[in-house]
N, C-alpha and C positions, 0 to 999 in steps of 0.2 A: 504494500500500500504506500503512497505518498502525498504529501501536503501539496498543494498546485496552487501558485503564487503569479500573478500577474499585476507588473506595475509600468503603467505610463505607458502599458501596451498600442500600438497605431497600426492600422494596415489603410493603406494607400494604394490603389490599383490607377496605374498611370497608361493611356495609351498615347497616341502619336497627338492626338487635339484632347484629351482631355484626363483629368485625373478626381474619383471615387474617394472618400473618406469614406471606407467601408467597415471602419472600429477607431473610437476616436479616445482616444486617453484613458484607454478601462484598468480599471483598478480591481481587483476580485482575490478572493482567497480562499480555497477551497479547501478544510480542512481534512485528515488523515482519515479514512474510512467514511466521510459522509456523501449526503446523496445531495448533489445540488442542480437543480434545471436552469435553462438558459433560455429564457421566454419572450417573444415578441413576435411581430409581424412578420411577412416576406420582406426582406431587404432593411431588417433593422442592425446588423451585424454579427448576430447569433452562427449561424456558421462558419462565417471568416473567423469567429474566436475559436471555434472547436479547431477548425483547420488548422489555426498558427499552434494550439497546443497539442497537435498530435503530432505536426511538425511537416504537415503538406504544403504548407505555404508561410512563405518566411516572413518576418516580422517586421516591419516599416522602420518601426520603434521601440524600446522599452525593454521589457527584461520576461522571461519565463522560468520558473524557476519550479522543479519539483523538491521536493523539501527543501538542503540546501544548494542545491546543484540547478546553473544555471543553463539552459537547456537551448539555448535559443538558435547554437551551431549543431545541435546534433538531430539525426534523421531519426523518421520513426520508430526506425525497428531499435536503435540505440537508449530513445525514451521507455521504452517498455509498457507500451500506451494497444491497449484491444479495441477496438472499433466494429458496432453491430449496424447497420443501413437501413433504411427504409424496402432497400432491394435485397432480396435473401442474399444472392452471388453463391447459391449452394452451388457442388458440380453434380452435375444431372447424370453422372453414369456410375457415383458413387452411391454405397448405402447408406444409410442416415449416421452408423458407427464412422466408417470409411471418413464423412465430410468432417465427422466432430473430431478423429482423430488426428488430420492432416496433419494439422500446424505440429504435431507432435511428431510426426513421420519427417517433416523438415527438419525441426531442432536435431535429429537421430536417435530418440528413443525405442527402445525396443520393442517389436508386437506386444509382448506382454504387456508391459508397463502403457502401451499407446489402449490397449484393450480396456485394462482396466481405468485409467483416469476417464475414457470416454464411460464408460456404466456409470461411473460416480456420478461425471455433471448429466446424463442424462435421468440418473433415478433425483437429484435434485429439481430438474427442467418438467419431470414426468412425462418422458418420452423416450423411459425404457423398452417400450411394449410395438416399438417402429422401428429398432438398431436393425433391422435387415429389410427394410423395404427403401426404395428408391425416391426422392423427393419430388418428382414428379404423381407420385399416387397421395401425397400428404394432401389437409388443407392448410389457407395460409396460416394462420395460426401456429400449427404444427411447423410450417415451415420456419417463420419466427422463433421458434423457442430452438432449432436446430443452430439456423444462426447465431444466437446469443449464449446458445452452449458451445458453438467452435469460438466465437471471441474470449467465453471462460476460460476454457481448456487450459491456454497460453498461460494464467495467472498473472496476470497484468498487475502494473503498479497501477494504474489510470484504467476505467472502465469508459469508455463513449459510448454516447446511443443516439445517432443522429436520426431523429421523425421515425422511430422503430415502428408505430405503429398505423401509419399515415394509410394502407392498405386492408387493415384488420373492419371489420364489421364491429358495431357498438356492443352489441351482447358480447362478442370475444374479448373487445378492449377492455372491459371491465375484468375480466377472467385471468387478462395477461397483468390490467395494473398491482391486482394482487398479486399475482407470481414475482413479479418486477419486485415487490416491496418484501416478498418474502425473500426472495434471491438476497436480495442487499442485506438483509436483516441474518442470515442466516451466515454471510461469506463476509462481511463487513469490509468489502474492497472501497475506494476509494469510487464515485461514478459519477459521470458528467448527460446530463441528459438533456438533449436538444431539441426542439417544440413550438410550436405555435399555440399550441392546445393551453388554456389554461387549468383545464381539468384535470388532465394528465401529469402536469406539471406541480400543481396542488396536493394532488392525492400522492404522489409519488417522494417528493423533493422533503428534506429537513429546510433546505433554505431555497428560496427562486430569485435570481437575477432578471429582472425584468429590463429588455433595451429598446432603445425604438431609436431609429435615426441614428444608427451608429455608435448611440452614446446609452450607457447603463444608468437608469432612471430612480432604481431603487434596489437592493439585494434584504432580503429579511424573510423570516418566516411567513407562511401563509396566515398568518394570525397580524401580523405586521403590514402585510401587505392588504389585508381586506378591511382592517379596522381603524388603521394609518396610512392610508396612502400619502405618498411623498406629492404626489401631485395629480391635477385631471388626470391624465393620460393615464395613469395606473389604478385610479379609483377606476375609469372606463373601461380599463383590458380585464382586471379582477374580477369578478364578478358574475353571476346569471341569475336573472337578467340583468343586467346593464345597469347602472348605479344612475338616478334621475339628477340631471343637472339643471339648472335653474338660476338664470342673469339676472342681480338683483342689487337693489343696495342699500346703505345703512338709513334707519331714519328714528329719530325718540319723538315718543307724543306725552301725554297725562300717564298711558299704559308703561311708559318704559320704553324701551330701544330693542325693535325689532329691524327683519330683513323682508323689506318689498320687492315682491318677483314681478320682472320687469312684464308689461303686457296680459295683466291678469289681478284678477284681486287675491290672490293668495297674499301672505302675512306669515312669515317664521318668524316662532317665538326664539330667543336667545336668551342667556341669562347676561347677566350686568358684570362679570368679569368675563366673559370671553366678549361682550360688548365693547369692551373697553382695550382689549386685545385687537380686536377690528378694528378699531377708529385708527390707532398709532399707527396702520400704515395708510390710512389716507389716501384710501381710494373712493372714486363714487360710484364706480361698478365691481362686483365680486361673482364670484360663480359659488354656489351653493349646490351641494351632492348631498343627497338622503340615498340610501339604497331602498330598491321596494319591498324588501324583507323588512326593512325597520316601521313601516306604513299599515297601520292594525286599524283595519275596519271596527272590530268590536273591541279598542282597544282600553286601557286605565282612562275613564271621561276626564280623570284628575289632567291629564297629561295634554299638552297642545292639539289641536289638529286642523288640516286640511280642509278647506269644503269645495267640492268640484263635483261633474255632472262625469255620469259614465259612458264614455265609448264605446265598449268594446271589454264582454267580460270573458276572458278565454281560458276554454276549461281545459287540465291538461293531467287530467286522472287524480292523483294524489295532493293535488292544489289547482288553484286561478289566477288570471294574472288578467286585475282590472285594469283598462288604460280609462286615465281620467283628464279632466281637461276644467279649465278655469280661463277666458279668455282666447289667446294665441298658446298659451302654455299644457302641454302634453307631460304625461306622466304615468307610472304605473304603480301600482302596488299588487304584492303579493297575498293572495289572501285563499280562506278556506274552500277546497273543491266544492261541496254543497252549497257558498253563496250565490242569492237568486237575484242579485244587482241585474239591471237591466238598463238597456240603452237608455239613456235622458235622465235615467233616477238622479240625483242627488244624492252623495253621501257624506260621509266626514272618516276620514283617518286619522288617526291618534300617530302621535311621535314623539319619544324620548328627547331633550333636546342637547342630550348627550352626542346622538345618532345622528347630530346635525354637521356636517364636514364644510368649512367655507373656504377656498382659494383664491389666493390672486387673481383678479380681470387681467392682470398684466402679465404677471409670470406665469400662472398657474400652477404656483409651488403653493401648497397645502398654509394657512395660515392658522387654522383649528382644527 
């Protein structure tokens, strides 16, 4: 296992008219046996970082480092770095033993020794019961867990898992994130796991690295990341559904000092030290995030609320997800599958004003 250390990292892709800031000053650190994802959109630099630390593509800037040893001239197979793909890359005329034992038939281990390490990670993978059939007869699923038992095999100091599951069906994906999470829990290697998914990345990860636009946004646990967002952008990607944002800004009457949402008669209540918190930066527009989990149709009457007219009440088995409206202003909240809210009703949501997140108009760095 090893600690993986990135500082002042850059990768730069330059062609003949123009040059990509495709990782821009990442700083991250991944400590010795833990499970961390690298989260964000197409084209936020989440692979060019996997890339530069497995050591496919070299480094603009900055330093790599697996515990103390700096890494940034030596090739992959030197890092001691396993890598599982989105694409099995099994070979199709081997048997399932044959594929997982390869990389062991390279190093020069003997049949025995290649036989038995391969039953080990396959009774771990539980894909003892296919070591003699051909990977063209597996499903994908299967095929995946072959995969990620020939990346074991090897015993890597670094574990990568670039969009392993990008191919898998949702009822499998939930099947593989627990194997995922038992694997790590069980082999305590060090794993880097790469995604757009935030579910996957959630369920799976001790910490998630969220980036967008080349630069790393926020790293902290999923409790950090859904309760603290560092800014919009991560209160927006965290989340399902979608966290409601809401352009509004400070105002005090006889009632105290609330937040007026722009285009609507909505009113968020605030209490008078995080009131006073808002004012020091001196702005006249803010952006306000509630998530619609935090939004209780039948909630504490003690507690603030909402009043807006129903949209749109969608039922989705196990809960609803009312969109509500007040003006131009669109919103939704989370609420119980049996509610019989109907178009035009009127209702009122309750809300903790703990559960109230306000950011920057300007920067949209997290202000409460």
């Amino acid at each position: 296992m090893a600690r993986v250390s990135l500082k002042d990292v850059n990768k730069i892709y330059r062609s003949r008219h123009d040059e990509v800031h495709a990782v821009n000053d990442l700083n991250l650190t991944v400590n010795d046996g833990e499970f961390v994802a690298l989260l964000g959109p197409s084209g936020c630099g989440k692979t060019s970082t996997l890339r530069m630390i497995v050591g496919l593509e070299e480094i603009s800037s900055g330093q790599i480092h697996f515990d103390d040893v700096l890494v940034n001239d030596l090739d992959s197979q030197a890092r001691n770095v396993a890598m599982a793909f989105e694409t099995y890359a099994l070979y199709p005329n081997f048997t399932i033993e044959e594929n997982l034992a390869f990389p062991l038939e390279v190093r020069g281990l003997s049949a025995p020794e290649r036989k038995k390490k391969a039953r080990e990670i396959a009774e771990i993978l539980r894909i003892d019961d296919i070591l003699d059939q051909r990977p063209g007869s597996l499903s994908g699923g299967q095929q995946q867990r072959v995969s990620l038992g020939r990346a074991l095999i090897r015993d890597p100091a670094v574990f990568i898992l670039d969009e392993v599951m990008s191919h898998i069906d949702a009822h499998l994906k939930f099947q593989m994130l627990f194997d995922l999470k038992a694997i790590h829990q069980e082999l305590k290697k060090t794993m880097i796991y790469v995604t757009h998914d935030q579910v996957e990345a959630l369920a799976l990860a001790d910490r998630v690295a969220v980036m967008s636009n080349a630069e790393l946004r926020q790293f902290g646990t999923r409790n950090d990341l859904y309760h603290t967002p560092a800014s919009v952008f991560v209160a927006d990607f965290i989340g399902e559904p979608p966290t409601n944002f809401f352009e509004a800004e400070l105002f005090t009457d006889q009632k105290g000092t609330a937040l007026h949402v722009a285009d609507s008669d909505l009113v968020i209540q605030i209490d008078q030290q995080h009131a006073q918190r808002i004012a020091r930066w001196n702005e006249s527009r803010l952006t306000v995030g509630i998530r619609p989990q935090s939004l209780h149709l039948n909630g504490d009457r003690n507690l603030p609320a909402l009043e807006a007219e129903v949209a749109i009440n969608e039922y989705l088995g196990e809960r609803s997800i009312l969109t509500l409206t007040s003006g131009a202003c669109r919103f939704r909240a989370v609420v119980d599958a049996d509610t019989a809210a109907a178009r035009g009703e009127r209702v009122r949501v309750h809300y903790a004003p703990e559960d109230v997140m306000v950011f920057s108009g300007q920067t949209e760095l997290i202000i409460l």
